[in-house]
N, C-alpha and C positions, 0 to 999 in steps of 0.2 A: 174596596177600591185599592188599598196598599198591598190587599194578598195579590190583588189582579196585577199591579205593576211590580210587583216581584217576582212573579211566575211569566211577565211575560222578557225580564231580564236576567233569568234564569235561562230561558229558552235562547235566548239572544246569546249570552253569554258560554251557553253548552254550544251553539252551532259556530260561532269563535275556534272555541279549545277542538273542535272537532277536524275545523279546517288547517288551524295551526299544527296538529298532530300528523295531518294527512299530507301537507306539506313538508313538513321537517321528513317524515320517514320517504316521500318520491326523493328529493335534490339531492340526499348524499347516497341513495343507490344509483344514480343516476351518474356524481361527479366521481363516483368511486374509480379507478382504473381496472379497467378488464380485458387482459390482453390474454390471446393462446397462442404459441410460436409452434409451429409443426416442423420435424425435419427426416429427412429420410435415413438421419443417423443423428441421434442426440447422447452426446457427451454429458453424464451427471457428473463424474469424477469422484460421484461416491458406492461407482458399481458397475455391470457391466452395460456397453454401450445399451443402446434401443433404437433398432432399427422403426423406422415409420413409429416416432418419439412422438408426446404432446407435452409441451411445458403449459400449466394453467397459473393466469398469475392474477390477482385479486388484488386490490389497492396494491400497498408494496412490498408484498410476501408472496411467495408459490404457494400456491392454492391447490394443484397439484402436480405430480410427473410419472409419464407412463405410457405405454404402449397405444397406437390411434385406438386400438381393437379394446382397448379396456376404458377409457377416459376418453369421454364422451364431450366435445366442446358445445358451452351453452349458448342458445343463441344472446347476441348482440353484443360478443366478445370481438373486440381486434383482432385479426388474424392475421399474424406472419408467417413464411411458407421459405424454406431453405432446405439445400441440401444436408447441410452439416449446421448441427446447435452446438454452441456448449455456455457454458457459464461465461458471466463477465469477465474478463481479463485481469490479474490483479498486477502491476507495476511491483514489485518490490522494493526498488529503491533509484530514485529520480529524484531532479531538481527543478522541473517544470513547475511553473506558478509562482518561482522566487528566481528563477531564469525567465527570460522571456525571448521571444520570436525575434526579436530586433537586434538584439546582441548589441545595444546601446547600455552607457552606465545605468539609466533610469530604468533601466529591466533585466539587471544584470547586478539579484540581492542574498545571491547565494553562497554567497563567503565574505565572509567583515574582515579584513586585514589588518585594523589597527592593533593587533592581540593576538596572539598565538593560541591562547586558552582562553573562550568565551562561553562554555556551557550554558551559561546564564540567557545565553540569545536562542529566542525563541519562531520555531517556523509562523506558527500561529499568525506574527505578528507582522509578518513580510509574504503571505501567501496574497496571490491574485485571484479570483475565482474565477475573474469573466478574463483570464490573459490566453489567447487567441491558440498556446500550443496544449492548452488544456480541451478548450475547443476540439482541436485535431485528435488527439488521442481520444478522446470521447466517441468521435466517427469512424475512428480507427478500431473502436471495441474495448479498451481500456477504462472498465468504469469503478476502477480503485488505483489509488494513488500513493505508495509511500514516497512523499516528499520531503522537502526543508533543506537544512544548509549544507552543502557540498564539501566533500573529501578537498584539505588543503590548509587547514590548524588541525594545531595540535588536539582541540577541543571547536567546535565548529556552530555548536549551537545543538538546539533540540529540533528533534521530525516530527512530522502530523502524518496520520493515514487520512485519507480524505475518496470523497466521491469525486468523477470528474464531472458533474454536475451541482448545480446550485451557484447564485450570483453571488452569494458572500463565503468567508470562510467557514462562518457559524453555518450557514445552510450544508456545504460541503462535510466538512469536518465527523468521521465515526470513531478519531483515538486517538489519541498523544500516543507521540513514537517514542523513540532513546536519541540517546543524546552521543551525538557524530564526534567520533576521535578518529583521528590520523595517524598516522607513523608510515617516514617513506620518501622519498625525494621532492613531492610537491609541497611537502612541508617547509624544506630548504629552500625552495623556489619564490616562498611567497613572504616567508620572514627573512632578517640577517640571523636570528636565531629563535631555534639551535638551527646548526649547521651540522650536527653531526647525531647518529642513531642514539650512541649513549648518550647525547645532551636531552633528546626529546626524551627517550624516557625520562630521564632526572627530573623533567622537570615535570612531567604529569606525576611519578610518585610524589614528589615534595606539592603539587596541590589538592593530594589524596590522603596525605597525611597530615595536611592542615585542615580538611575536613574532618578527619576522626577527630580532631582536637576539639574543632567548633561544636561538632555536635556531645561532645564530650562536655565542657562549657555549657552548651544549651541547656542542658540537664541539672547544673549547679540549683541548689535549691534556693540559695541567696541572688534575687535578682538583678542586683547590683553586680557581680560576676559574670554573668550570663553577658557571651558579645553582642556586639549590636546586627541587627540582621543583615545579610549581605548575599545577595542574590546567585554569584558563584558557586559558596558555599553552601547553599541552600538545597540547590539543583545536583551539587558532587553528593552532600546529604541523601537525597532521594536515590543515587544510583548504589548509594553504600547499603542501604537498607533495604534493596529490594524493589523499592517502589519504579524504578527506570531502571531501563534497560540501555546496556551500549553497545552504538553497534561501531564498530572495530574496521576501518580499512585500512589494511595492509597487504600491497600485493609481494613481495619478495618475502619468502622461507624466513627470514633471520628476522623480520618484521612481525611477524604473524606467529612466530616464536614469543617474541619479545610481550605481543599484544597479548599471548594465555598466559604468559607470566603475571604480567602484572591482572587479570582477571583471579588467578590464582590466588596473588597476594594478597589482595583486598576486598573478594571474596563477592565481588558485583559479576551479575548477570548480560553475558556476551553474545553479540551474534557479530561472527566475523562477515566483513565488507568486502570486495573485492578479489582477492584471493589467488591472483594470477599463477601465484606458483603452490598451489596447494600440493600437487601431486608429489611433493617434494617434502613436504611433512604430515602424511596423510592418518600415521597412526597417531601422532600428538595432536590432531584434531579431532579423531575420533576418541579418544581419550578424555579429550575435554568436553565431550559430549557436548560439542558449539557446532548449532547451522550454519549455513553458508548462505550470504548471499552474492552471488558471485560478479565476475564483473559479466560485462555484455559480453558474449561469443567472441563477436567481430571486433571488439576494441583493436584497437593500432600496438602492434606488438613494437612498444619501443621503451627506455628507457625502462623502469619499475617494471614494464610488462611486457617487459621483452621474451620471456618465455612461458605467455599466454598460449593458449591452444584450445582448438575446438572442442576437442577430446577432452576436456577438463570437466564438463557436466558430469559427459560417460561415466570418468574414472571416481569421480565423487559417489553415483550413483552403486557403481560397483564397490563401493569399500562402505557402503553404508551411511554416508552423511549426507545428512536433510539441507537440501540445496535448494535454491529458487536463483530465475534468471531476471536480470535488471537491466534498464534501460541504461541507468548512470548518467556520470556528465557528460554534454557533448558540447564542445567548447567551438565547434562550428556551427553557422547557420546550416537547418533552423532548429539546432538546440536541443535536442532532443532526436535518439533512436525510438523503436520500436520494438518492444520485446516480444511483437510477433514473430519478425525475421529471424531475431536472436535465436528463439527456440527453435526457430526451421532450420538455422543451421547447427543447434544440438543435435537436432534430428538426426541430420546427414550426415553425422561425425559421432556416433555412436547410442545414443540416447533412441529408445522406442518412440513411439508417434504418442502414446498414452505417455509416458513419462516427461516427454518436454511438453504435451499440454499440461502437466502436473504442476510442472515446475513454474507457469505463471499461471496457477490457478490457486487449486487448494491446496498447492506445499510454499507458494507463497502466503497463503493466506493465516495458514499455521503458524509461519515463522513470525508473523508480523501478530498476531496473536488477534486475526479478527477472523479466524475461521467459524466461529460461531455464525455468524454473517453473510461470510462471501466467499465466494473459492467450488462452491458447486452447488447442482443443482437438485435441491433438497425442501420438503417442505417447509414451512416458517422461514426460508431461510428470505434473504431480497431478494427480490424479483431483478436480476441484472442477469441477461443475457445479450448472445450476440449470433446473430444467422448471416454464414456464410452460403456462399454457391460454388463451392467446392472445399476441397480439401482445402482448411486452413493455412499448412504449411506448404503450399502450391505460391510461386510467385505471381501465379497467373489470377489465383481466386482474387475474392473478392467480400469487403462486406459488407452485406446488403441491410442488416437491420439489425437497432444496438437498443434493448431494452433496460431501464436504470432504475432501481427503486418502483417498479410495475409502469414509469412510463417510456414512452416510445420516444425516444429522443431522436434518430435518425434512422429515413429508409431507402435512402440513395444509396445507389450501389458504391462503394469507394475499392 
């Protein structure tokens, strides 16, 4: 009798694990994402175009890329259909998410003015995920983000690369960025001091050289010696040793001078910011083997950039320095450019059609050090695309479907 009620809760038991097994392996082939974007010209960025291109994108990796005639789409994959593909858009440097649409104080967290020097303040910690101009650029095809605190201290806080998707920062969030310094007239704008070039420097080297001390100190073996922790120094710490990067906006020649010096001095890892008059000191950038991340095309040639110019990609391009173009601050509603337009009018002012899609793809994505990632279209890589219906850099196209991490986030033409 007990063989019999074992064997018949043996069999019960085996037709359980059978159904629970056949279950679990249907739901997540099923919830898995599977989109194919087809276009009649597919930009990879890591080679030459493909005309009549298929991107295959499997949960949230490219699965594969390649000619229609060779890569075969499987049935029950989403299908998007455009003239022109290419990779996700990457922002190189913006303040949307800690800016907001309203241009009210309450979304308006992009620069702290109590302090001239605040490295210690973090994007992380003032990023919006659901703020409405993150939204936008998302529909706009911009599906990475270098954000955080904006050009205007001396030290400004630390940046986040981010997706422009996901409700929180922790869902967005794929890298800690560097840590924002200034040098430049909006510096004077925003503090009573310094007021003048040589004061700002003085006064970032005297808190560059009171971190060699701390961390000098730190290392004392008696721990009664050792300072007490202090968050400034902590953050200048990380940029001394390698571990952050800073990135440097300086638009005038004598500024962007000043900014390789002290990179020079103290032997931290620089990516220059804005850059307006670069062409003006092009071999002492190329020297310091520092990228650029430049200002927008179209910024307002006035004050500090005043002798901004379109031609400023071009001539980078031509003298050999790795440049990417930025949205930047836009201190009018609604707060935000688009580094699509921007690269269309590199275009038009010297720059090839492949070289300004470079510049906010995968040579921003280089710079910002998430090209493993994002910035083209490659296998393993994310699944973030975006399908136009025509030329990109046409003011007339249009974009019709923006894929993020292998999902379809928008396919309204915009």
């Amino acid at each position: 009798m007990k063989r019999g009620l074992h064997c018949c809760a043996y069999r019960i038991l085996g037709a359980q694990t059978r159904l629970l097994i056949l279950v679990l392996l249907f739901i997540p082939a099923r919830s898995i994402p599977q989109v194919a974007i087809r276009g009649e010209m597919v930009y990879t960025m890591s080679g030459a175009p493909i005309q009549d291109g298929v991107v295959l994108i499997q949960g949230a990796k490219i699965q594969r890329v390649g000619a229609a005639s060779q890569v075969r789409i499987p049935s029950g994959y989403k299908v998007l259909t455009g003239k022109v593909v290419t990779p996700g858009l990457v922002d190189a440097h913006s303040v949307v998410g800690l800016a907001g649409m309203l241009n009210q104080p309450h979304d308006q967290m992009q620069l702290e003015k109590s302090d001239p020097l605040q490295p210690e303040l973090r994007a992380i910690d003032a990023y919006n995920a659901r703020e409405p101009l993150v939204e936008w650029l998302r529909t706009m095809g911009v599906t990475t983000l270098h954000t955080g605190h904006g050009p205007g201290a001396l030290a400004s806080g630390t940046t986040i690369v981010v997706k422009t998707l996901g409700n929180t920062v922790n869902e967005a969030l794929i890298d800690s960025g560097m840590v924002a310094f200034t040098l430049g007239e909006s510096v004077s704008q925003n503090f009573r001091s310094p007021a003048t070039s040589a004061k700002a420097v003085a006064l970032i080297r005297t808190e560059f050289l009171k971190a060699q001390d701390y961390v000098k100190r730190k290392g004392n073996k008696d721990p009664e010696k050792r300072p007490s922790p202090d968050l400034k120094m902590e953050m200048l710490a990380r940029v001394l040793s390698g571990q952050a990067k800073v990135l440097f906006t300086a638009q005038k020649a004598t500024d962007i001078l000043s900014a390789l010096r002290l990179a020079k001095e103290f032997g931290f890892k620089m990516v220059l910011d804005g850059a307006a008059e670069a062409q003006l000191v092009l071999d002492e950038i190329k020297k310091a083997q520092v990228p650029v991340i430049l200002h927008p095309t179209m910024v307002r040639p006035s004050g500090e950039t005043r002798n901004a110019s379109f031609e400023t990609a071009s001539v980078l391009k031509k003298a050999g320095i790795p440049f990417a173009i930025q949205s930047g601050y836009e201190g009018y509603v609604p707060k935000t450019r688009h580094i699509l337009f921007e690269a269309a009018v590199a275009a038009a002012n010297g720059l090839a059609f492949e070289q300004a899609l470079s510049a906010i793809t995968i040579d921003a994505a280089r710079i910002l050090g998430v090209d493993r990632r994002v910035g083209s279209l490659e296998v393993g890589k994310d699944g973030d695309v975006v399908v136009f219906d025509g030329d990109p850099f046409e003011y007339t196209s249009r974009v019709c479907g923006v894929v993020i991490n292998g999902q379809v986030v928008s396919e309204t033409c915009r």
